[in-house]
N, C-alpha and C positions, 0 to 999 in steps of 0.2 A: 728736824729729822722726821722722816717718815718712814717707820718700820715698814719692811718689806711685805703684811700682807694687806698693809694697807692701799699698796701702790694699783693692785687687781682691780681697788672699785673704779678709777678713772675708765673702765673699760666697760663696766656693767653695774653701772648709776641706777638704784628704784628710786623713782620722782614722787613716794606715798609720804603725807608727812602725816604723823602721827601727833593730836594737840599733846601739848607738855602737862605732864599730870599734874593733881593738888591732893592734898599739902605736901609739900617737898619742903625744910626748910633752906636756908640760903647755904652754900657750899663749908662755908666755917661750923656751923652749926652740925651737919651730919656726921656719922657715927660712921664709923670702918664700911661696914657692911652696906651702908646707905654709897657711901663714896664708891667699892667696888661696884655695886649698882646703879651709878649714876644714869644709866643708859634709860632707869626708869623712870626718874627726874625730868632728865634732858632726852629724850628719842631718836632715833635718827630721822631727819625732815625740821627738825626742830628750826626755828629763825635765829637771828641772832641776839635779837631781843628777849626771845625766851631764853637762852642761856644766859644773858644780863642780870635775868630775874633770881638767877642762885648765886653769880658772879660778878657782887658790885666792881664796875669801872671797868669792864669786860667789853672789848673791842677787837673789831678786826681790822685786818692791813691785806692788799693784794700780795699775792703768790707768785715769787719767780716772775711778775710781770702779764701773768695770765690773767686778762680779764675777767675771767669765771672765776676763779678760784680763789679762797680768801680763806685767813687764817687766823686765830685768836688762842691766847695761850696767858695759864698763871700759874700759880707756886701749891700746894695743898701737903697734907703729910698722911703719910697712907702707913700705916706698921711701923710705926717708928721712923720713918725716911722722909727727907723734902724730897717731892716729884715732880717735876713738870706736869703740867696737865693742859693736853692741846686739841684745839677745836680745828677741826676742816668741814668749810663749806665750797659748795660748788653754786655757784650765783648765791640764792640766800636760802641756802635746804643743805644742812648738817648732813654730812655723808660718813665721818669717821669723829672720834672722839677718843683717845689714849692719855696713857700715863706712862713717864720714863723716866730714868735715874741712871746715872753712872756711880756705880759703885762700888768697893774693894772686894774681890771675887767671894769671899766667905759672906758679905751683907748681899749682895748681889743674887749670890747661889739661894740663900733661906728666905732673902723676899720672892724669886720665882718659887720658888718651891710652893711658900706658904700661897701667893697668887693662884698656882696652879690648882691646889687643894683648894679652896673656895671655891671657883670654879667648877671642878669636878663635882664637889658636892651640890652643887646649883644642877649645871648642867648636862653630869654625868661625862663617861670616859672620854678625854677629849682626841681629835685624831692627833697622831704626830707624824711632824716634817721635820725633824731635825734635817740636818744637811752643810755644806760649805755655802760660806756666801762672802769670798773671798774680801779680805784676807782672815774672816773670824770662822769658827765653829759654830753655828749657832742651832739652838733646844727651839721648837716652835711647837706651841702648841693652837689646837684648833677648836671651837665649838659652833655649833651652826643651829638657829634658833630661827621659827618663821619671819622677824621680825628683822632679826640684824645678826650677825657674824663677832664671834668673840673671839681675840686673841692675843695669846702672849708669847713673848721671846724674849730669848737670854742670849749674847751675843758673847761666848769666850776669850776674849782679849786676855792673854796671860796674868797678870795678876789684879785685872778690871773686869767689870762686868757690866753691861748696856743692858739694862730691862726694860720692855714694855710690855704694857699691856693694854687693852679697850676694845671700843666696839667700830663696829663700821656696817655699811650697807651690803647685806649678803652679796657674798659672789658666784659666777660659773661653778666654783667649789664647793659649794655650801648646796649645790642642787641633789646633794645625795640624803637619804632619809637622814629626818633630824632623832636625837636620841631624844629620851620622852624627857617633857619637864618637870623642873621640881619646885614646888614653891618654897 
């Protein structure tokens, strides 16, 4: 699955790779806060190899048949929840990186929630898009940083809820002032 703001960067790719920071420990080993921040770990440009390097046995597989595009994906536990957690590159440069979860609308509802607060607190008021995105409701929220584009959504399905959240390569969108940052 690929959350809907993710689908923008195929249109407006930055080709800057950023080296992968140290020390990072391996993805089992970090801590909530580390895991929400993986983006610092792993950056957008990153190789695939360097995500290897947090994600033993970490591999990709082509996309839909597009020769550029490739995908790698594992399990992690973010707030209490197993998440998905999935890697998009475009040739061999990390463009998008998210977490997602189907889950019963009250789990669903307080892990965005709590997401979104983290967030906020990081990167201050995020914009929102809520909006239809036929056939759900969906809560989207937005933050735009020099580096890379953060964002999460909740996707209303009656008594389910589709969360994600991550980062990806700024977009067209993210050209408007970024709000200050917080360390």
């Amino acid at each position: 699955m690929i959350i809907p703001w993710t689908l923008a960067v195929l249109t407006s790719m930055a080709a800057t790779a950023t080296p992968v920071q140290s020390p990072c420990p391996a993805l089992a080993q970090m801590d909530v806060s580390q895991r929400l921040l993986l983006v610092r770990c792993i950056p957008i440009g990153a190789k695939p190899a360097d995500v290897a390097r947090f994600v033993p046995g970490f591999e990709t597989s082509l996309y839909g048949g597009i020769s550029t595009l490739y995908v790698g994906a594992t399990r992690t536990e973010i707030l209490g929840h197993q998440v998905a957690l999935r890697f998009n590159f475009t040739a061999d440069s990390l463009y998008a990186m998210f977490f997602d979860a189907d889950l019963p609308a009250a789990e669903g509802d307080s892990l965005f929630d709590q997401v979104t607060a983290f967030y906020s607190k990081r990167y201050g008021p995020p914009r929102i898009c809520d909006g239809q995105d036929d056939p759900y409701f969906i809560k989207d929220r937005q933050w735009c940083t020099d580096e890379y584009e953060v964002g999460a959504s909740c996707s209303l399905a009656g008594d389910r809820r589709m969360v994600g959240w991550g980062f990806q390569t700024p977009t067209v969108a993210c050209s408007r002032p970024s709000p200050p940052k917080r360390n």
